[in-house]
Every structure is written in structure tokens, then in C-alpha cells.
C-alpha positions in Angstrom: 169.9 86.1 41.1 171.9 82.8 40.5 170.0 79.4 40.8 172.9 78.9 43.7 171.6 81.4 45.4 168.3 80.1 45.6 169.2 76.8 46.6 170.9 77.9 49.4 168.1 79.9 50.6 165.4 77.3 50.7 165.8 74.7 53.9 164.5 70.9 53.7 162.2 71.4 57.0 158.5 71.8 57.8 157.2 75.6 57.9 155.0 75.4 61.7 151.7 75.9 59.2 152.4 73.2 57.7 152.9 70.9 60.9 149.7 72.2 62.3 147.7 71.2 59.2 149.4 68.0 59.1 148.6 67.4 62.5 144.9 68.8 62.0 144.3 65.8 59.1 145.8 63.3 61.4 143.4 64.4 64.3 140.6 64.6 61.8 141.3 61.0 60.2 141.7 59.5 63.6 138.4 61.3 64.9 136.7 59.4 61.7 138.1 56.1 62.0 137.7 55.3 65.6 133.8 55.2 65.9 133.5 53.0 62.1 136.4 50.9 63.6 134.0 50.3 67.0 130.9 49.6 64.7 132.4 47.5 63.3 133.9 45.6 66.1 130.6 45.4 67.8 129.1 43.9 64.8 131.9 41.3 64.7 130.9 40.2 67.9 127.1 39.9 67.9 127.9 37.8 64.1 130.1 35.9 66.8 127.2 35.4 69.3 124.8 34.3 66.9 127.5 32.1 65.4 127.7 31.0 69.0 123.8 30.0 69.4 123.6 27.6 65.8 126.6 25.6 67.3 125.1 25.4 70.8 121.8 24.4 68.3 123.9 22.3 66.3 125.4 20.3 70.0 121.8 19.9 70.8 120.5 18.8 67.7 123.2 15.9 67.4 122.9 14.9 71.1 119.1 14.4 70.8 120.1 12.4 67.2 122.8 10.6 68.9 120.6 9.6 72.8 116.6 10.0 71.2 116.2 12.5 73.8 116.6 16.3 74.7 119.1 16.3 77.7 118.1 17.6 80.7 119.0 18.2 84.2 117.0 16.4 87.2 114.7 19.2 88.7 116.2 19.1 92.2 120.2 18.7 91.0 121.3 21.8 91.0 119.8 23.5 93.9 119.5 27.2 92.1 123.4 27.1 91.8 124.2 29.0 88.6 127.4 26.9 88.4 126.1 23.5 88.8 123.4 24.7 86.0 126.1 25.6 83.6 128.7 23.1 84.5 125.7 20.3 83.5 125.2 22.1 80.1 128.7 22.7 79.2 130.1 18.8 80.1 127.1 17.5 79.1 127.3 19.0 75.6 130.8 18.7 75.3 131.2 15.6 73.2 129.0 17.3 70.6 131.6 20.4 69.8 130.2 22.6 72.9 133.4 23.7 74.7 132.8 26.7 77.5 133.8 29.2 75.2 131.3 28.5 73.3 128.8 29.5 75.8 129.7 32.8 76.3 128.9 35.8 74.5 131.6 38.1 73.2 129.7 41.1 74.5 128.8 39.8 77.9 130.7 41.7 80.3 130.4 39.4 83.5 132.2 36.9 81.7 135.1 39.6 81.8 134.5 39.9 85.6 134.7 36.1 86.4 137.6 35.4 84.1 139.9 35.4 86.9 137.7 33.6 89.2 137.5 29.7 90.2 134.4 28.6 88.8 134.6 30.7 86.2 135.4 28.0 83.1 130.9 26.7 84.3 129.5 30.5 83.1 127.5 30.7 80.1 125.6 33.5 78.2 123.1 31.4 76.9 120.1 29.5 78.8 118.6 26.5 77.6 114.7 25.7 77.4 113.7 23.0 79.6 111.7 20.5 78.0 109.9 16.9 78.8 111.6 13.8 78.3 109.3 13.1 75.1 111.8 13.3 72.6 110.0 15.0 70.0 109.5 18.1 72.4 111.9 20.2 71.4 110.2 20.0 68.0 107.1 19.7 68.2 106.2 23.5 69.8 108.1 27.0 67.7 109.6 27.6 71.4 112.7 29.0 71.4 115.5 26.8 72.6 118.0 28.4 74.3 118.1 32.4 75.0 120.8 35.5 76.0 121.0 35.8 80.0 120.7 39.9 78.6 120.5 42.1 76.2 124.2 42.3 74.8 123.2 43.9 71.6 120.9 46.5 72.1 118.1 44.7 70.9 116.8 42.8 73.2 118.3 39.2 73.7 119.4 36.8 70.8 117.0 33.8 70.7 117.8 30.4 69.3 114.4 28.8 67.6 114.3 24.8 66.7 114.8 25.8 62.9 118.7 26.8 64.0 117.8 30.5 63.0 118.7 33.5 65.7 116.6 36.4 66.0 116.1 39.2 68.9 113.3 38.8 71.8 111.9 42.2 70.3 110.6 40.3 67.2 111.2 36.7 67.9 108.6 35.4 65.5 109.0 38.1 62.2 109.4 36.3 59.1 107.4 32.7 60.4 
């Protein structure tokens, strides 16, 4: 047989076993990469929520540096509103680099349900410990200072403790 022969014979397209197993890899890569891809956003956002809870430490720190005292709400002001609660902690920290965002947790999903809503922009993942008006309070006791409204995470819910460090409300106090 002449080489022009062969030429002619073989065609430039896929053979269907070779589009199934190309499509098989594809389905198998993609089966693979999703859940790695999920881990890893998930872990992207709890790094993001305890990056959250130092600046929210941070705020406090350099408010109670900056007035001599911890600040804290009148006990009758906000009458159990969780608005008027948060709206006090996020305009009151503001001028120390505490915008709203900052009080929400990536993984909390009400935050996702009250985007659209009015009083949304005075919601916060993160409650803070209510302490005296001796200004050494906040130091004086290993009490955490601020905690996660929930357990985003799976762990239990992030703590913030006076040293700036983050850890989960299943072993708060490991390592100290």
C-alpha cells in the first residue's frame, strides 16, 4: 500500500471511545476538585473570622488606650433590641477601624438573610463582654472579650481572650 493511501484513510476526529474517556477524566477531575476547593474556602473564611475578632480586639484595645475606660452601653438603653445593641458597638467603635463589616462573620448565614433588610448595616456576629467601668477590668480577669453569636465553624464558637488570641468555646483555655 502507498503512504497516500494511508493518509487518506485516517480522519482528524475523535473515535466515541475516546470522547467517553475524555469525558470520564473530566468528570473524575471535577469530582476531586470540588470538595478540596470547598475546604478550602471554608477555611478561608474561619482565617477571615478570627482575623475579624483581633481587629474588633485591636478597636477595643485602642479605645480603652485612647478614653481610660472599656466602653459600655447604659444597662437600660437598649431595651433587649438586638439593633440598638449592635448599632452602639459598631458607631461606637467606629473611629478605632471597626466598620460593620467587620462584625460579621463570613460564615454566619443570617447576615445573608438580613442583607436586604433596613436595619441590617447594625447586625454583628460577635458579642462583646460587659465589664465595670474600672478601667483595668477588661484586664485584670482571663475573661474572654467578645464571643461568636454560634457555632460557624464546627467547633464551637470562636472566642476573643484579652491577650488578642482566638480560640473555640470547646477548649477556650488550652495552651494558658
Amino acid at each position: 500500500m502507498s503512504v497516500a493511501f494511508l493518509r487518506s484513510r485516517i480522519s482528524p476526529g475523535l473515535t466515541l471511545l475516546e470522547l467517553i474517556v475524555a469525558i470520564s477524566l473530566g468528570i473524575l477531575l471535577v469530582s476531586l476538585v470540588v470538595p478540596i476547593a470547598s475546604t478550602f474556602i471554608q477555611r478561608g473564611k474561619k482565617v477571615r473570622c478570627m482575623s475579624n475578632m483581633r481587629t474588633i480586639h485591636s478597636g477595643l484595645l485602642g479605645y480603652w488606650t485612647d478614653k481610660g475606660r472599656w466602653p459600655q452601653m447604659e444597662e437600660g438603653r437598649f431595651n433587649y433590641s438586638e439593633v440598638d445593641f449592635f448599632r452602639f458597638w459598631i458607631t461606637e467603635t467606629e473611629p478605632y477601624g471597626l466598620s460593620a463589616e467587620t462584625w460579621v462573620c463570613p460564615m454566619d448565614r443570617a447576615f445573608e438573610r438580613l442583607a436586604g433588610e433596613e436595619n441590617s448595616e447594625f447586625y454583628a456576629s460577635y458579642v462583646v463582654t460587659r465589664f465595670d467601668e474600672k478601667n483595668n477590668t477588661p484586664f485584670r480577669w482571663n475573661q474572654p472579650w467578645a464571643i461568636e453569636r454560634g457555632a460557624f465553624h464546627g467547633r464551637g464558637s470562636h472566642i476573643l481572650m484579652p491577650d488578642g488570641s482566638v480560640s473555640d468555646s470547646q477548649s477556650p483555655f488550652s495552651g494558658r
